[in-house]
C-alpha atoms as one frame of an Amber mdcrd trajectory, in Angstrom:
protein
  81.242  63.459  81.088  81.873  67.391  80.614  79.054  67.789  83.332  81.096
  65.754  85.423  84.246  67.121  84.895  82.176  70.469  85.768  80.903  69.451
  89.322  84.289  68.137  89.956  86.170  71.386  89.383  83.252  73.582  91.380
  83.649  70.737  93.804  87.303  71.105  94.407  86.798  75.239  94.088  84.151
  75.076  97.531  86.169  72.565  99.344  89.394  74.708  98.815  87.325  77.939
  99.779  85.933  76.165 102.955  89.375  74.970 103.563  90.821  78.747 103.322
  87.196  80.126 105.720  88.648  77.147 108.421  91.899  78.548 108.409  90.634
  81.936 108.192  87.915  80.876 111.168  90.694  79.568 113.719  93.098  83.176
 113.447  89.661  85.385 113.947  89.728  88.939 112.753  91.861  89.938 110.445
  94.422  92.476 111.793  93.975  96.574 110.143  97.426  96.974 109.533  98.737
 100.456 108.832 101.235  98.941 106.241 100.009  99.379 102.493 101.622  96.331
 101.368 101.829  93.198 104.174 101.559  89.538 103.694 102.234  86.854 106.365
 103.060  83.121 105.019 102.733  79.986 107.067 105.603  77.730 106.528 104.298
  74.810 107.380 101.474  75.397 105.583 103.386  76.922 102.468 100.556  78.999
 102.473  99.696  82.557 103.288  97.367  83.472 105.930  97.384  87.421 104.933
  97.934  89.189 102.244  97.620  92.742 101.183  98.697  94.053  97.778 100.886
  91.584  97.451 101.608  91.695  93.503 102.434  95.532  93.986 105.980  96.604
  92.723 107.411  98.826  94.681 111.010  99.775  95.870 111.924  98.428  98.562
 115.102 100.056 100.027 117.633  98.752 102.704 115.653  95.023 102.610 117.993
  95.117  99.112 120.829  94.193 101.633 119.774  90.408 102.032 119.896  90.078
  99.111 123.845  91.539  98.735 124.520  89.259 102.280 123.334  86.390 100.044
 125.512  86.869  97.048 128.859  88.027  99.017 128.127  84.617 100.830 128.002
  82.478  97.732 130.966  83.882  96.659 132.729  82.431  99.663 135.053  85.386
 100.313 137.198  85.421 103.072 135.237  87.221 105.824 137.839  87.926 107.933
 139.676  89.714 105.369 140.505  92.963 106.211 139.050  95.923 103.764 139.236
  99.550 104.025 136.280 102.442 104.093 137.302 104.524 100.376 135.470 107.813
  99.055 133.615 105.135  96.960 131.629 104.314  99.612 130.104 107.551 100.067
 126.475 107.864  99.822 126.311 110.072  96.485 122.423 109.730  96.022 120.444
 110.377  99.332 123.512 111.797 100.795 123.096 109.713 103.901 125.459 109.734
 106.912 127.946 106.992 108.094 130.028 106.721 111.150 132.456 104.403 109.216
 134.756 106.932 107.913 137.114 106.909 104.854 140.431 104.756 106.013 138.440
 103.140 108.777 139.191  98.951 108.006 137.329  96.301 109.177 137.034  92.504
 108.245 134.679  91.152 105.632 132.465  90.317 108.155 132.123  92.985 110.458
 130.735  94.891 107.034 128.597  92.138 106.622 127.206  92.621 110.290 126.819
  96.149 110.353 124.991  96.228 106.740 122.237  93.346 107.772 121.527  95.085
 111.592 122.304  98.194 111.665 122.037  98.621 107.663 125.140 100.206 107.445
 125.155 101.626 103.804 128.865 102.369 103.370 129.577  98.380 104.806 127.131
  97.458 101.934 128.662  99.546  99.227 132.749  98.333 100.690 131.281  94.728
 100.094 129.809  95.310  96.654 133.128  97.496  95.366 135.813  94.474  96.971
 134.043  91.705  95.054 135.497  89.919  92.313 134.523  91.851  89.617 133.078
  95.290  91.055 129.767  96.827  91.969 128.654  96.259  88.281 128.959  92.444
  88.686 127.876  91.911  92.076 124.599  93.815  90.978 124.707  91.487  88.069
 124.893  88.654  90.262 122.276  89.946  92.218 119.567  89.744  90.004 120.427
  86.423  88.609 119.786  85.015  92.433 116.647  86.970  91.769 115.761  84.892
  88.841 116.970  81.733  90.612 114.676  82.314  93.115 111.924  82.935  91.173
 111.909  86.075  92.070 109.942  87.453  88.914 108.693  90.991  89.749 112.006
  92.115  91.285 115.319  94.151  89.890 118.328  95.388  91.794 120.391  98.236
  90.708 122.745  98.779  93.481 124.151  96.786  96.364 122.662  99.148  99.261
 118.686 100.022  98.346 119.174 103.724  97.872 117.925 103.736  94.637 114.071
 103.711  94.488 115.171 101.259  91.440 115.716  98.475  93.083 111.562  97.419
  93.274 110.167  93.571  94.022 106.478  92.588  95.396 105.595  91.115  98.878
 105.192  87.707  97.524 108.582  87.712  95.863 110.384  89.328  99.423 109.016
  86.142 101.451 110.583  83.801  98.728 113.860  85.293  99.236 113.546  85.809
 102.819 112.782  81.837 102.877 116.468  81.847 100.890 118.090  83.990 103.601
 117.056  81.612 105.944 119.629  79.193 104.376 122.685  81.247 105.670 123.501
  81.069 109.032 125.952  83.836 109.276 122.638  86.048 107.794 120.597  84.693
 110.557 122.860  85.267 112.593 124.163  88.998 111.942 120.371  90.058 111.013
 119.178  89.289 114.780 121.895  90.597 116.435 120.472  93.414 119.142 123.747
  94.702 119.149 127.452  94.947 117.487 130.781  96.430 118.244 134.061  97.025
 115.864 137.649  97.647 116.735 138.683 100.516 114.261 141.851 101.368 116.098
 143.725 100.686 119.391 141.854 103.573 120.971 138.340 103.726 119.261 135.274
 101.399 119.216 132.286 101.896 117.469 129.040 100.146 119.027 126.149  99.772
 116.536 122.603  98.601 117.694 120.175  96.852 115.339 117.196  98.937 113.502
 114.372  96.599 114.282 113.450  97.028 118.090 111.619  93.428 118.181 115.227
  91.471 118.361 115.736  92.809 121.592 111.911  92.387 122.894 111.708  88.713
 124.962 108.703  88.077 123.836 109.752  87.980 120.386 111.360  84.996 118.979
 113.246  86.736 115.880 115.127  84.185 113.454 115.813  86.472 110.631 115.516
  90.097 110.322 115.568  92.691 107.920 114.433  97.099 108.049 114.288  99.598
 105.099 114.062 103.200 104.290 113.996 105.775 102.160 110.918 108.356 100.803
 109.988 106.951  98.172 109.561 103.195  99.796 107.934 104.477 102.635 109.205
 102.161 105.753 109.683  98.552 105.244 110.170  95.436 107.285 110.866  91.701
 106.732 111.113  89.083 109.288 111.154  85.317 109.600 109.853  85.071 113.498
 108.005  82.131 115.472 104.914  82.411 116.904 103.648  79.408 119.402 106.814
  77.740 117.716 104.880  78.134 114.352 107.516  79.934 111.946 106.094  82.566
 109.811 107.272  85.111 107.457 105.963  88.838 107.840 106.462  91.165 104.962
 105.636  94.638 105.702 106.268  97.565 102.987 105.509 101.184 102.537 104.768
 101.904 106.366 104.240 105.764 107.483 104.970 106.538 111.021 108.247 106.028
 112.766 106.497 103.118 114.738 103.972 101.903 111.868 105.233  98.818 110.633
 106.670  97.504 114.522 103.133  98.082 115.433 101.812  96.276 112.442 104.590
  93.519 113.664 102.886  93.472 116.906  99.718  93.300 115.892 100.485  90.205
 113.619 101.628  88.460 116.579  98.488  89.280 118.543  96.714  87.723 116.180
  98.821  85.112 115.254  98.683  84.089 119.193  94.872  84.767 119.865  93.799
  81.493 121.108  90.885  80.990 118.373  86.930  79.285 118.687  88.514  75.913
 117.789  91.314  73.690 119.429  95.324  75.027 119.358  95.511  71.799 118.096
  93.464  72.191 115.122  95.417  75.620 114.116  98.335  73.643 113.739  97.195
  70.677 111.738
């Protein structure tokens, strides 16, 4: 019996590694991505198809903001409620710029826009300061969606991703991306190629999203998300569909203005590259 029970586990071990050298088989070569951290998961699979350091904890910067979007939206807060640019807001840490300016007021939502595509900071700290509560317990609140999700390797300590503090793993990023997928307005605002805000009855401001690939046609984008800051290197999450296969790319701790879109690019190369066997088969 126990030299059954032997063959049957080594059984299932080289039918699940044949299984994984199929899959591998039909994408061909694996892509040399310049990102130190990448994973791409399958989601009709449930499976992941790449993966490169993906139990690494690392920050991750402005890709914190999906997870604010997602917390401000369970909250169901008015969006078009109107709320005003303070000192608060400022950028204290990095010292990073803003072109929304102290007294400037916009709605709920318009923050909400302008942190997910053009990752506004000062939008993302007006959000986290106006909810019920404060800062203190929508950061709170953050990292108990974190938990819900199963989100195990990852901590938040502020609403924006300035803070090197706020740290989570590839594997954890496409779990909550697969969340963000849930809210329309996030799919929505994160894919966006462009925005534009009233502030007065003389000035608009017109912001433009921070990942290039929403406005490429060949790209079919369904959520979106960029980071930066030193010590996270650049960073990129996106929930995109490739020969109407949807796929999550995680791509952290990129170097080069252009690093991780190329790595993007590259993905979908080989994510496209008709393969030895059938289309058909790929997509079984």
């Amino acid at each position: 019996m126990r030299y059954l029970l032997v063959f049957a586990l080594f059984a299932s071990f080289v039918l699940s590694a044949q299984a994984a050298g199929i899959e591998r088989a039909n994408y061909g070569k694996l892509p040399k991505l310049g990102s130190a951290i990448a994973m791409i998961y399958d989601e009709q699979t449930g499976q992941p198809v790449y993966s490169k350091n993906v139990n690494s904890v690392v920050p991750i910067a402005s890709i914190t903001k999906l997870m604010t979007a997602m917390v401000i939206l369970d909250a169901k807060l008015p969006l078009d409620e109107p709320i005003t640019i303070t000192r608060e807001d400022r950028d204290r840490l990095k010292g990073t710029k803003s072109r929304l300016k102290q007294g400037m007021t916009l709605s709920r939502g318009d923050l909400l826009t302008l942190a997910l595509m053009a990752s506004e900071n000062r939008a993302a700290s007006a959000l986290a300061r106006t909810y019920p509560g404060g800062m203190p317990v929508l950061v709170a609140m953050m990292n108990a969606k974190a938990r819900e999700l199963g989100m195990e390797d990852s901590s938040f300590q502020d609403p924006t991703g300035l803070t090197s503090e706020n740290v989570s793993t590839a594997q954890d990023l496409v779990k909550m991306v697969l969340a963000a997928q849930n809210y329309e307005p996030i799919q929505r605002a994160s894919t966006q190629s462009r925005h534009v805000v009233k502030v007065n009855a003389r000035q608009s401001l017109h912001f433009v999203n921070t990942n290039p690939l929403v406005r490429n046609r060949n790209w079919d984008v369904g959520l979106s998300k960029t980071g930066y800051i030193s010590e996270a290197g650049r960073c990129l999450v996106m929930q995109a569909k490739f020969s109407e296969r949807p796929t999550v790319i995680v791509l952290l701790d990129s170097w080069g203005k252009n690093t991780r879109v190329g790595d993007a690019n590259r993905i979908k190369s080989w994510m496209e590259r008709p393969s030895s066997g059938s289309r058909q088969s790929r997509m079984r």
